[in-house]
MMTF fields as JSON, N, C-alpha, C and O atoms, coordinates in Angstrom:
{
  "mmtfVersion": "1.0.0",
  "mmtfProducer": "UNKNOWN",
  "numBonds": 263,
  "numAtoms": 264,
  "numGroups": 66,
  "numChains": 1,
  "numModels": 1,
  "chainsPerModel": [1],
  "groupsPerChain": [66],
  "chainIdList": ["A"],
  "bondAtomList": [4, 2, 8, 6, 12, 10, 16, 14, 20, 18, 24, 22, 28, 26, 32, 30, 36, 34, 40, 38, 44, 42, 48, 46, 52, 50, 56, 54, 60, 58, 64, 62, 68, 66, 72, 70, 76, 74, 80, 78, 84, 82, 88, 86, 92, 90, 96, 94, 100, 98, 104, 102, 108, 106, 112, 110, 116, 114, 120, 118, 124, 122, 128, 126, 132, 130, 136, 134, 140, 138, 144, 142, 148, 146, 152, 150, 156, 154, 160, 158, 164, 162, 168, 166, 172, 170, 176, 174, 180, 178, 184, 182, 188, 186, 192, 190, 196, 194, 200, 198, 204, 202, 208, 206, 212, 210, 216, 214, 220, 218, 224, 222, 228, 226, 232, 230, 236, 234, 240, 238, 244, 242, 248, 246, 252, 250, 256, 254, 260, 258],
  "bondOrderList": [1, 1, 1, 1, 1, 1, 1, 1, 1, 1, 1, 1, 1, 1, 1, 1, 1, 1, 1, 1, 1, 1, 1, 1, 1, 1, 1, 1, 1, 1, 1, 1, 1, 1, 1, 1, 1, 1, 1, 1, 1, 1, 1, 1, 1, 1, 1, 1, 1, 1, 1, 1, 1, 1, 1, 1, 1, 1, 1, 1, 1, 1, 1, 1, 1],
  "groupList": [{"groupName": "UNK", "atomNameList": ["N", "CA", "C", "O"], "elementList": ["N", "C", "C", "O"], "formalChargeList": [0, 0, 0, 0], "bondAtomList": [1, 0, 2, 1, 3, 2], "bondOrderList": [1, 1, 2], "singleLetterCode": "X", "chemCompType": "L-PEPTIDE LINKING"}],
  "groupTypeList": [0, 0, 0, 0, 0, 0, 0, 0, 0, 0, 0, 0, 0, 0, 0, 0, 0, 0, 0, 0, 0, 0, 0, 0, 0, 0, 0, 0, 0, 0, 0, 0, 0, 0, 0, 0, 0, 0, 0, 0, 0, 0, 0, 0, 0, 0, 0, 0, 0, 0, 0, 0, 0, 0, 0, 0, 0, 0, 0, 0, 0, 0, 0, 0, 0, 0],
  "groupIdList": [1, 2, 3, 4, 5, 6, 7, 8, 9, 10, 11, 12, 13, 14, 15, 16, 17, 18, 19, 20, 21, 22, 23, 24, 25, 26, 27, 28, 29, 30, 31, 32, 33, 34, 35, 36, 37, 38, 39, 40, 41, 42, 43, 44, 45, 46, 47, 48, 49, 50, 51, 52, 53, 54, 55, 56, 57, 58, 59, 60, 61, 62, 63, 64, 65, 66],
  "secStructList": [7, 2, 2, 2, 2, 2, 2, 2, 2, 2, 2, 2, 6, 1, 7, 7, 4, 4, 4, 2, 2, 2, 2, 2, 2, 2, 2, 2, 2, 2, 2, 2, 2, 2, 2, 2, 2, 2, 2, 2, 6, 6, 6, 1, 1, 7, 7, 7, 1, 1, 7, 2, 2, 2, 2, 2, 2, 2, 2, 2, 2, 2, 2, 6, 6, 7],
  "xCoordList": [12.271, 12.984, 12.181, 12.091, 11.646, 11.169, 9.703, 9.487, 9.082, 7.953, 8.369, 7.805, 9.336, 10.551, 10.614, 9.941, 11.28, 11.375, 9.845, 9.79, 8.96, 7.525, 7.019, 6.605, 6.982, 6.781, 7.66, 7.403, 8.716, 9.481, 8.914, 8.53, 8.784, 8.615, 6.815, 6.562, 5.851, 4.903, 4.967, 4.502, 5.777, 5.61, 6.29, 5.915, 7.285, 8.104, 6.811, 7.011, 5.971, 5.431, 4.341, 3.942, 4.057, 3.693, 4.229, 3.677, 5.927, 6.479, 6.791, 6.938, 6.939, 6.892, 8.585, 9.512, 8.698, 10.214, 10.86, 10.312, 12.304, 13.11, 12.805, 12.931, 12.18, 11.539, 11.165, 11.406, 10.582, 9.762, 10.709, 10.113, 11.954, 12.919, 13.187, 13.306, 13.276, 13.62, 12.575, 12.889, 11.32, 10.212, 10.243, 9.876, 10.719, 10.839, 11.788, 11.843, 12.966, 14.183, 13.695, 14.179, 12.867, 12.778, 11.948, 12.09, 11.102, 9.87, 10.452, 10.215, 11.206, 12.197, 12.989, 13.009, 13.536, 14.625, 13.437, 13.77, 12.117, 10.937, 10.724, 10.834, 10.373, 10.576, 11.188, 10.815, 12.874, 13.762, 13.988, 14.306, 13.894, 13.707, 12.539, 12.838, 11.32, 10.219, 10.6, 10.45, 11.125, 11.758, 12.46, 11.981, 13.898, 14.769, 14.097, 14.383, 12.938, 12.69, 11.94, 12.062, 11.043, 10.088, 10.975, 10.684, 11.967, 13.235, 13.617, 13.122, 14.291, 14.721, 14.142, 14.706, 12.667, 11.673, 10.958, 10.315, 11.098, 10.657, 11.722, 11.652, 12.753, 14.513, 15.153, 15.41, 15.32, 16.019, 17.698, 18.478, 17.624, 19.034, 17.806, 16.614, 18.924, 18.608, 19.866, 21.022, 19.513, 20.43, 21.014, 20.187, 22.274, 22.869, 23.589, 24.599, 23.657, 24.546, 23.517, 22.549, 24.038, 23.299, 22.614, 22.134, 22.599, 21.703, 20.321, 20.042, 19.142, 18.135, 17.355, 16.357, 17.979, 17.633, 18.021, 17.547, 19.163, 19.769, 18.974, 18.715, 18.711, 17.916, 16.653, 16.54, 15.844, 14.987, 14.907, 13.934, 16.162, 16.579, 16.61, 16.036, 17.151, 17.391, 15.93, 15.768, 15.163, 13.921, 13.365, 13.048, 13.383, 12.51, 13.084, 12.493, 14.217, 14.679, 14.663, 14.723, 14.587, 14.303, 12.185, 11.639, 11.982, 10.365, 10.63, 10.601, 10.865, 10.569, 11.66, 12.034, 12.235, 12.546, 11.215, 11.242, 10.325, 9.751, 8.506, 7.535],
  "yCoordList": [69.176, 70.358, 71.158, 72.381, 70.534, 71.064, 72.21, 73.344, 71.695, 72.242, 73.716, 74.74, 73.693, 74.921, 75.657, 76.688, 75.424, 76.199, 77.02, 78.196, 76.22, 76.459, 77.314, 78.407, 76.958, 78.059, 79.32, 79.979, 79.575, 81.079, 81.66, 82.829, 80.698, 81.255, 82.085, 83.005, 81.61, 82.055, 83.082, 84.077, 83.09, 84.688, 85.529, 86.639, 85.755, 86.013, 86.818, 88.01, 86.305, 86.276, 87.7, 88.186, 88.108, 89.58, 90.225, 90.692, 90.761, 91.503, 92.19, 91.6, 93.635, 94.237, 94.395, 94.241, 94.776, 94.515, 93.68, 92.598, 93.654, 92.847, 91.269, 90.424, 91.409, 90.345, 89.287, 88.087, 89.857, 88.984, 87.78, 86.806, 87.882, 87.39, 86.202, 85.018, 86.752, 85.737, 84.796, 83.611, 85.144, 84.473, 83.428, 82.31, 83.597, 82.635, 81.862, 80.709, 82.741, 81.492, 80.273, 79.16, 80.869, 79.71, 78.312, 77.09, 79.206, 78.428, 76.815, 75.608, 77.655, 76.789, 75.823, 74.641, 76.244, 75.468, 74.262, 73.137, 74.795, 73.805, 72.683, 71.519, 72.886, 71.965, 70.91, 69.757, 71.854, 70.742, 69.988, 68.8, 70.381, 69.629, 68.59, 67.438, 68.808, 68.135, 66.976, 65.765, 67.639, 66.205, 65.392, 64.26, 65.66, 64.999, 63.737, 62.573, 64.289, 63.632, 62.312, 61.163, 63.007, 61.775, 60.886, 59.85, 61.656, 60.623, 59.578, 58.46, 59.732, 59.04, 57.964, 56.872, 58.173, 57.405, 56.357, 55.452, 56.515, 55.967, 54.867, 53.649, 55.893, 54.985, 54.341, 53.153, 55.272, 54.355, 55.849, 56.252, 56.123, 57.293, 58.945, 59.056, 59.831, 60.853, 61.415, 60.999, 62.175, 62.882, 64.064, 64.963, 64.441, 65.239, 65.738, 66.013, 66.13, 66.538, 68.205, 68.51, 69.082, 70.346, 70.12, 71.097, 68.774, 68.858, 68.395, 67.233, 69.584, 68.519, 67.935, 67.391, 68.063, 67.429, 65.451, 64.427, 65.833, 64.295, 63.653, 62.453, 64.527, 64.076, 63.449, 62.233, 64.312, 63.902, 62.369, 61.615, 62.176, 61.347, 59.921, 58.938, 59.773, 59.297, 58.652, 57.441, 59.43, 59.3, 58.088, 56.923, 58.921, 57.782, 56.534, 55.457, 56.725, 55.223, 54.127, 52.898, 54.789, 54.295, 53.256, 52.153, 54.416, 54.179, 52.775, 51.758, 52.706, 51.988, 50.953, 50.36, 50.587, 49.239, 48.372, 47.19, 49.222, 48.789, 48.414, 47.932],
  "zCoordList": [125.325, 124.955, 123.935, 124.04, 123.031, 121.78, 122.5, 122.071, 123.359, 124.524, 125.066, 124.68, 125.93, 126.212, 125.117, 125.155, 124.045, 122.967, 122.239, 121.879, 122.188, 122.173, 123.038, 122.653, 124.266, 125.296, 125.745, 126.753, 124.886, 124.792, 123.714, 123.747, 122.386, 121.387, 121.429, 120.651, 122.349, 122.711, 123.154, 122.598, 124.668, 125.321, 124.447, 124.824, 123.235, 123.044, 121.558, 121.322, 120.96, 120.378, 120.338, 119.28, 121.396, 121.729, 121.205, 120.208, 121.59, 121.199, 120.077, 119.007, 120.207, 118.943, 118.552, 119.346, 116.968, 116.539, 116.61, 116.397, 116.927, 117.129, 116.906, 116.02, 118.655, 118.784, 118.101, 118.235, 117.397, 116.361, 115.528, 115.068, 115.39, 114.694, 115.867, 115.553, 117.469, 118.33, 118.193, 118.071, 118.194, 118.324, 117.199, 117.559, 115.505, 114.724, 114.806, 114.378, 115.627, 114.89, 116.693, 116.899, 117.464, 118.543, 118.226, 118.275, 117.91, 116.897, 116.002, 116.038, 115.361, 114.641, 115.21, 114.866, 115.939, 117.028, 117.774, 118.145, 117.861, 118.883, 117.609, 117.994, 115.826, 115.725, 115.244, 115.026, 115.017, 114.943, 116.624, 116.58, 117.524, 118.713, 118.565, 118.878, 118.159, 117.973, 116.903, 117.065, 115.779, 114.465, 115.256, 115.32, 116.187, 116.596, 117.13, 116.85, 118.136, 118.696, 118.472, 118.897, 117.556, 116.688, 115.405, 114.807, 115.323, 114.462, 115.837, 115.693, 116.939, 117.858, 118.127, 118.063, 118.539, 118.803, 118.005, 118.537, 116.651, 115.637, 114.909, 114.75, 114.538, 114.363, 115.634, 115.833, 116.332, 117.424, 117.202, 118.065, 116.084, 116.135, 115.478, 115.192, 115.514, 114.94, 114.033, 114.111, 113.388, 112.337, 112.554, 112.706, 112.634, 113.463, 112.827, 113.475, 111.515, 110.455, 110.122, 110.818, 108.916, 109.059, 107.506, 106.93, 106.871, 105.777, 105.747, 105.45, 106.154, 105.744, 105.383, 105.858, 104.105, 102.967, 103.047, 102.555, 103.99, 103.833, 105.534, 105.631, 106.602, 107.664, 106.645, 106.489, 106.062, 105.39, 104.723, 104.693, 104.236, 103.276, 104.366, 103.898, 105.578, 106.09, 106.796, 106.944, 107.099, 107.773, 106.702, 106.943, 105.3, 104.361, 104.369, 104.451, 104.284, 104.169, 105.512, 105.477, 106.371, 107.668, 107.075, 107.071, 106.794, 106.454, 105.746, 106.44, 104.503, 103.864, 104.228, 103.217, 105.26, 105.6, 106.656, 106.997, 106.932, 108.203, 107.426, 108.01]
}
């Protein structure tokens, strides 16, 4: 998913005005898709709450059990 989001935020990336706003907030969206994913893969869960500061929080502590 995070790839998709990457590849809009590319073509999307030309564009003049507006645009430009779609092009970041996709960007964005590619790599919280990209975090999710490498949280999933690494933990085994992901963090699905809107703080993230506390995803963050969660990742480390994941770390330092392993």
């Amino acid at each position: 998913m995070g790839r998709k989001y990457l590849e809009v935020a590319e073509l999307v990336a030309s564009e003049d005005g507006a645009a430009i706003n779609v092009c970041v907030g996709t960007a964005v969206l590619a790599g919280i898709a990209a975090a999710d994913a490498i949280c999933a893969a690494a933990l085994g869960e992901d963090y699905s709450g809107t703080d993230h500061a506390a995803a963050a929080s969660l990742l480390e502590a994941r770390a330092r059990t392993t």
